[in-house]
OpenMM code with the backbone's topology and positions (N, CA, C; nanometers):
from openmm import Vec3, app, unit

residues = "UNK UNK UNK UNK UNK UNK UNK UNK UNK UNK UNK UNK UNK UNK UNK UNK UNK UNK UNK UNK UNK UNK UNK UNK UNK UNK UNK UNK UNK UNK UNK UNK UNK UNK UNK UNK UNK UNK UNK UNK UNK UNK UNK UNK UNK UNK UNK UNK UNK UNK UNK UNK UNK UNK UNK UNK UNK UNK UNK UNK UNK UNK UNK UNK UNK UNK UNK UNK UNK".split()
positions = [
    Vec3(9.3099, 1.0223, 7.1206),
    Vec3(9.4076, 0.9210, 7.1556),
    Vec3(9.5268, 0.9845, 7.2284),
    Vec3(9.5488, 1.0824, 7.1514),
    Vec3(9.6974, 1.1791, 7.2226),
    Vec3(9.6585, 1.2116, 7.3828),
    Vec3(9.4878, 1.2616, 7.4058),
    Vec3(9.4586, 1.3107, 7.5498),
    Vec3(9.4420, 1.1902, 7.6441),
    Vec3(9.4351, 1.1120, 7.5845),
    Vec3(9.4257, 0.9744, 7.6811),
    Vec3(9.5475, 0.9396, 7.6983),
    Vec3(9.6513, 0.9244, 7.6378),
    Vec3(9.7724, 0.8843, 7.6523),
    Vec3(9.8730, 0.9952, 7.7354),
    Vec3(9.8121, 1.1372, 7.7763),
    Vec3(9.8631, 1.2266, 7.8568),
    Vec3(9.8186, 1.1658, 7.9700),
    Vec3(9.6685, 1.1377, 7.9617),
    Vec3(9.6346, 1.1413, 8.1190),
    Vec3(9.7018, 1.0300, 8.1709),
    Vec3(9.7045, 0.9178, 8.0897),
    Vec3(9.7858, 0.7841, 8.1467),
    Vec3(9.9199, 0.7914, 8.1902),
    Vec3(9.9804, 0.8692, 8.1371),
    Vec3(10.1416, 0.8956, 8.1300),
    Vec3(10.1329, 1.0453, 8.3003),
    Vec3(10.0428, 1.1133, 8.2939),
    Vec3(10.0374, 1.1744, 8.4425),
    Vec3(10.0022, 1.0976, 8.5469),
    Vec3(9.9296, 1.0399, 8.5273),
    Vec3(9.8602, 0.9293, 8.6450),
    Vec3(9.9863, 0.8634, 8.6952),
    Vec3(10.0298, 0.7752, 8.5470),
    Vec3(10.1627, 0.7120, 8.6346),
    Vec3(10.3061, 0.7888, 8.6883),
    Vec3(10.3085, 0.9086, 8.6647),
    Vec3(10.4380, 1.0056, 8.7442),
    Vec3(10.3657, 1.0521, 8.8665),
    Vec3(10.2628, 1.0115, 8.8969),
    Vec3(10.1728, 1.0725, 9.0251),
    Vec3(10.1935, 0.9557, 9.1346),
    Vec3(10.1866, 0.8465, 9.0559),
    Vec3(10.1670, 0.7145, 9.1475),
    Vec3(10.3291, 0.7175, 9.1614),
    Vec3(10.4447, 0.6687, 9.0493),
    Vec3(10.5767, 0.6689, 9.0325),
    Vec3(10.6041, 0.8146, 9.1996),
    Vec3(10.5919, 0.9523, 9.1744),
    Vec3(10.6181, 1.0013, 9.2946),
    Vec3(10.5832, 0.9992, 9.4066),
    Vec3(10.4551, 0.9151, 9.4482),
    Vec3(10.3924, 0.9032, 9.5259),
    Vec3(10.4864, 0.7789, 9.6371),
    Vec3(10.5423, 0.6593, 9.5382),
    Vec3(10.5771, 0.5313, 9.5221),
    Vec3(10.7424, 0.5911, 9.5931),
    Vec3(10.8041, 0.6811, 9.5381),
    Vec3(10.8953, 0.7601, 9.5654),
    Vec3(10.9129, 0.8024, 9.7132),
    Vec3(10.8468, 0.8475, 9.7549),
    Vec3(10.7760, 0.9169, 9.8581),
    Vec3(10.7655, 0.8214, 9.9672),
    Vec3(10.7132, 0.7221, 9.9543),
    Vec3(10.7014, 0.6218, 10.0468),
    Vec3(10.8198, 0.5633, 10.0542),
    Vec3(10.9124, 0.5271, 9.9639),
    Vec3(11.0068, 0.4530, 9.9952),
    Vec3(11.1322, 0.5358, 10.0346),
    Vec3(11.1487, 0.6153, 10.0478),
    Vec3(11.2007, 0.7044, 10.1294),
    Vec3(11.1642, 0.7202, 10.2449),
    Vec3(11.0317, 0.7393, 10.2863),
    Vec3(11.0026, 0.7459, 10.4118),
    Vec3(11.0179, 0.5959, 10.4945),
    Vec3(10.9709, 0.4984, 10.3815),
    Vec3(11.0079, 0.3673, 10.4757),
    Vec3(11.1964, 0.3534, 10.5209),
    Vec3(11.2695, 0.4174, 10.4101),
    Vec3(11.3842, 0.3868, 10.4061),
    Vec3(11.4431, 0.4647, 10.5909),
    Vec3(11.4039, 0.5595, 10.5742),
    Vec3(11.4291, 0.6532, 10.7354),
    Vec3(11.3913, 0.5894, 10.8182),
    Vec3(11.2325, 0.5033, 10.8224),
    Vec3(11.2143, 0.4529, 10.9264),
    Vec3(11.3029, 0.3031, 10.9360),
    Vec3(11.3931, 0.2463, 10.8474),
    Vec3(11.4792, 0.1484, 10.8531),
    Vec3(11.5501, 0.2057, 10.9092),
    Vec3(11.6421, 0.2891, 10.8807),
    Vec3(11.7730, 0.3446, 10.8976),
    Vec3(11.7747, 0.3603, 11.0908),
    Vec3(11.6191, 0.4866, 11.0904),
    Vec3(11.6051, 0.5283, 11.2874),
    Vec3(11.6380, 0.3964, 11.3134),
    Vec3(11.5564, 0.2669, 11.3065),
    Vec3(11.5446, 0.1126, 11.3753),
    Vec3(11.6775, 0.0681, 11.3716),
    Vec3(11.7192, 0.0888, 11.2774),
    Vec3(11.8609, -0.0096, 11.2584),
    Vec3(11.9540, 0.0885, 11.3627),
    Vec3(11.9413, 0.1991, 11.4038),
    Vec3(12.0119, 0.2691, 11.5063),
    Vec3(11.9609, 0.2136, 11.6555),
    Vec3(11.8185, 0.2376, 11.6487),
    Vec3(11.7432, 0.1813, 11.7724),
    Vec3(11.7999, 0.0652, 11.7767),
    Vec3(11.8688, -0.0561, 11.7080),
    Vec3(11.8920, -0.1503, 11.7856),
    Vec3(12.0275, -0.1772, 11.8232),
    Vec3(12.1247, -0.0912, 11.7360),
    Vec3(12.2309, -0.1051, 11.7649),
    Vec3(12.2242, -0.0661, 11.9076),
    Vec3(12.1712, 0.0631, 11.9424),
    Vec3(12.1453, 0.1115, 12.0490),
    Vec3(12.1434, -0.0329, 12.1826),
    Vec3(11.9998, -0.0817, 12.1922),
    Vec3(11.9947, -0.2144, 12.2804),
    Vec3(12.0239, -0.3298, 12.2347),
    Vec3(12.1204, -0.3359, 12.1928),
    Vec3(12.2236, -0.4336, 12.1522),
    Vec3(12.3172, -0.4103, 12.2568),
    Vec3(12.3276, -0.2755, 12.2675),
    Vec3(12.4659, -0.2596, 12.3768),
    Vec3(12.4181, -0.2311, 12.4964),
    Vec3(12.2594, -0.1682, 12.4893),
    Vec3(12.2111, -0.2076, 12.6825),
    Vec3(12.2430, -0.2870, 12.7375),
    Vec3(12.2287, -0.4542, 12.6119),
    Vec3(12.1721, -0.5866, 12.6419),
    Vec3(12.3728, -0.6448, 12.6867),
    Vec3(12.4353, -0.5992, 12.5930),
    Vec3(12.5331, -0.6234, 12.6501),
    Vec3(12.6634, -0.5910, 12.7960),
    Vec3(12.6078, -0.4771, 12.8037),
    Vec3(12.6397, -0.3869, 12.9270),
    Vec3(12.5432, -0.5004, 13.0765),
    Vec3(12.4116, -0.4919, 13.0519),
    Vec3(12.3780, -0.5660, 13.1228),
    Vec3(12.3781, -0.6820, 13.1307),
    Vec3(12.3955, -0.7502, 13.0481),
    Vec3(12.4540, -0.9045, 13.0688),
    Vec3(12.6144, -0.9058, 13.1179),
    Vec3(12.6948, -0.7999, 13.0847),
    Vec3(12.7748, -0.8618, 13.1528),
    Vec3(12.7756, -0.7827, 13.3210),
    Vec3(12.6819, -0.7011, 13.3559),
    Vec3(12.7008, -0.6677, 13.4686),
    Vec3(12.6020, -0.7777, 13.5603),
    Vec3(12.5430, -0.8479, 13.5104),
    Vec3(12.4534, -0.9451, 13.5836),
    Vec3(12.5490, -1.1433, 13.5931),
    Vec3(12.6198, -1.1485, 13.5070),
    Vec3(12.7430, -1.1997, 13.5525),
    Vec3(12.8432, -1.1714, 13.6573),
    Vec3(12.8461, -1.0492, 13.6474),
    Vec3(12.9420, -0.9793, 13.7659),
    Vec3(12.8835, -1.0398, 13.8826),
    Vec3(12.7941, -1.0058, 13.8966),
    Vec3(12.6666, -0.9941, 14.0201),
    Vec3(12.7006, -1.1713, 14.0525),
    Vec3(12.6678, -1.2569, 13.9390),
    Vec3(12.6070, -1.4025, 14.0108),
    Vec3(12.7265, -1.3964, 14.0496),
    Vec3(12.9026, -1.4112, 13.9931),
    Vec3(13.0078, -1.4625, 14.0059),
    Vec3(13.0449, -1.4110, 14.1645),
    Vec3(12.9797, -1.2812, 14.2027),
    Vec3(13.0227, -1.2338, 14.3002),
    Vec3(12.9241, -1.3043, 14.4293),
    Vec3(12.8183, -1.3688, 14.3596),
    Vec3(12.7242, -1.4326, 14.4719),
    Vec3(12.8061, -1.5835, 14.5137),
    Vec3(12.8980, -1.6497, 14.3777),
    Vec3(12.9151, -1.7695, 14.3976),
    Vec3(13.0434, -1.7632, 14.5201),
    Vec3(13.0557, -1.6224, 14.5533),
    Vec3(13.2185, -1.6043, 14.6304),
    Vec3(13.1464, -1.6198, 14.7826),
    Vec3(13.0116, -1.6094, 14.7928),
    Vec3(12.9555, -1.5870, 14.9505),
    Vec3(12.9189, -1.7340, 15.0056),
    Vec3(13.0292, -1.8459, 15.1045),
    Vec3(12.9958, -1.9460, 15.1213),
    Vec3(12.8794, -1.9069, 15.1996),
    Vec3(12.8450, -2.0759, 15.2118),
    Vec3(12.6886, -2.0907, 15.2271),
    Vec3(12.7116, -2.1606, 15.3542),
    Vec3(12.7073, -2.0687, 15.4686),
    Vec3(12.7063, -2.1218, 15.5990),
    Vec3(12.6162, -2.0554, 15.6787),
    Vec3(12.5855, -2.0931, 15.8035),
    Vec3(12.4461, -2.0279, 15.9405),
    Vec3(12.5164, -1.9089, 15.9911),
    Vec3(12.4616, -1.8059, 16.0067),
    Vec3(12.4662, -1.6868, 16.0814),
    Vec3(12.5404, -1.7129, 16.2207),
    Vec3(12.6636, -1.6301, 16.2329),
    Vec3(12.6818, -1.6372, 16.4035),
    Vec3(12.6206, -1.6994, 16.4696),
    Vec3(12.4781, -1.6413, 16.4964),
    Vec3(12.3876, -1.6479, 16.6228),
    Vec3(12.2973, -1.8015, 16.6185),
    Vec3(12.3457, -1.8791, 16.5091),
    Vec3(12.2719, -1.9913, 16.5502),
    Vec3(12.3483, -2.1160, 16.6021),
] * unit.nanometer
topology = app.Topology()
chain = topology.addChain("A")
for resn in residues:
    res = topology.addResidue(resn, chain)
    for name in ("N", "CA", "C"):
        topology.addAtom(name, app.Element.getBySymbol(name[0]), res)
């Protein structure tokens, strides 16, 4: 009874560190992502507002015929 109740009690500190193990590693791969998006969060904002720039500067070009016609 005592050797059965070792092996049960190792099994579960095997799985318990195993369980350990993973959630740590998932936790890093949260942490990289949650950087990765802060990251293009601010591409997205850099380029949105430089593509505003752009139209506002298109709405300044009246819309008339070339010299030559």
């Amino acid at each position: 009874m005592q050797d059965n109740s070792e092996e049960r009690l190792v099994a579960l500190e095997t799985k318990l560190s195993y369980l350990e193990d993973y959630v740590n590693k998932l936790q890093d791969v949260a942490v990289s992502q949650s950087k990765e998006i802060d990251v293009l969060r601010e591409e997205n904002r850099v380029i949105s507002a430089r593509f505003r720039e752009l139209l506002d500067s298109l709405e300044d070009i009246p819309n008339r015929k070339p010299p030559h016609y």
